[in-house]
C-alpha positions in Angstrom: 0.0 0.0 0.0 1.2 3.4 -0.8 2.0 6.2 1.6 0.3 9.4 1.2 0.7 10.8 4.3 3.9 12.8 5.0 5.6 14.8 7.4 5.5 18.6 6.9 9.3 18.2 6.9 8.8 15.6 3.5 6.4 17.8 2.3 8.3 21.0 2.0 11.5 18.8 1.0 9.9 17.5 -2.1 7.9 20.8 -2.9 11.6 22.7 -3.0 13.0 20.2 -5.5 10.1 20.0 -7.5 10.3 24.2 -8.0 14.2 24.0 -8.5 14.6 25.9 -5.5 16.9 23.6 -3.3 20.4 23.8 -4.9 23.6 22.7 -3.2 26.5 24.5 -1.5 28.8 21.8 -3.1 30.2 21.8 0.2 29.1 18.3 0.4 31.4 17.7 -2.5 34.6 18.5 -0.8 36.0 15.0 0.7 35.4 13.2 -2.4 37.0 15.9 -4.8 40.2 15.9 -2.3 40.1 12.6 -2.5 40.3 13.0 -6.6 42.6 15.4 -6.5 44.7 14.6 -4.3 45.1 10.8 -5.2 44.5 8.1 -2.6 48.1 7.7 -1.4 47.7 11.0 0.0 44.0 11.1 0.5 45.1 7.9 2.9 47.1 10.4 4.9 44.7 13.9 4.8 41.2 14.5 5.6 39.2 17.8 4.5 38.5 19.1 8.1 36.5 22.5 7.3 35.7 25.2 5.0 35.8 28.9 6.4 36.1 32.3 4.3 37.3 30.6 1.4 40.0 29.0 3.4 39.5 24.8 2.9 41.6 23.2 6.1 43.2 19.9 5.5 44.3 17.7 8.1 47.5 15.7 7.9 48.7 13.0 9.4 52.5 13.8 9.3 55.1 16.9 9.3 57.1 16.1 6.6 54.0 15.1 4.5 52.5 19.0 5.8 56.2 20.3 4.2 56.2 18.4 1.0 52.2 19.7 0.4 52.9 23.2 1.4 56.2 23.3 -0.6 55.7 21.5 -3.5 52.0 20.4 -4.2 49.6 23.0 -3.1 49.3 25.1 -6.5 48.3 22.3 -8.4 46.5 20.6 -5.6 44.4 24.4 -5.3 43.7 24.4 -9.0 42.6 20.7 -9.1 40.1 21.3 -6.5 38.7 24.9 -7.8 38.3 22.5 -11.2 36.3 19.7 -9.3 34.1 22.7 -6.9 33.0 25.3 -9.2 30.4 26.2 -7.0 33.0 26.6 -4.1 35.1 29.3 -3.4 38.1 27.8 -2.2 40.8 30.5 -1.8 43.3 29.3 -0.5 44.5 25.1 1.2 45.8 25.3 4.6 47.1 22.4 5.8 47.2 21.1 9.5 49.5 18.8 11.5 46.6 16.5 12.8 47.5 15.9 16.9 47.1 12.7 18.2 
């Protein structure tokens, strides 16, 4: 038997998709792009911790892998993931030692 009673919360939910109006932050996106762009060696190592003013935080897991990121990688690493989040304004990658 079909349900055809919903919660107001359902109800609103589906009325905003069906006008268009519900659109995404892309935000949501994040993990899985760093994951792309960053490859899974070093994905393995990182996690996207949080998004503020532009400003996406990474977490790593080691200081020399923080070094080689900061040093050598974060251009392209910035480029790849303003490629794969249009909708996001990502500024700048800061990268953090992740304490234990």
């Amino acid at each position: 038997m079909k349900r055809f009673v919903k919660t107001l919360g359902e109800a609103i939910q589906q009325y905003l998709q069906k006008e268009g109006l519900l659109s995404r932050s892309g935000k949501e996106d994040l993990p899985e792009a760093w994951r792309a762009a960053a490859g899974e060696e070093i994905a393995g190592h990182t996690q996207v911790c949080a998004m503020k003013r532009g400003v996406l935080r990474i977490l790593v897991d080691s200081a020399p892998l923080l070094h080689e990121l900061e040093s050598f990688r974060k251009a392209e690493l910035l480029e790849a993931m303003r490629g794969r989040c249009p909708k996001v304004t990502i500024r700048e990658l800061r990268f953090v030692v992740q304490s234990r």
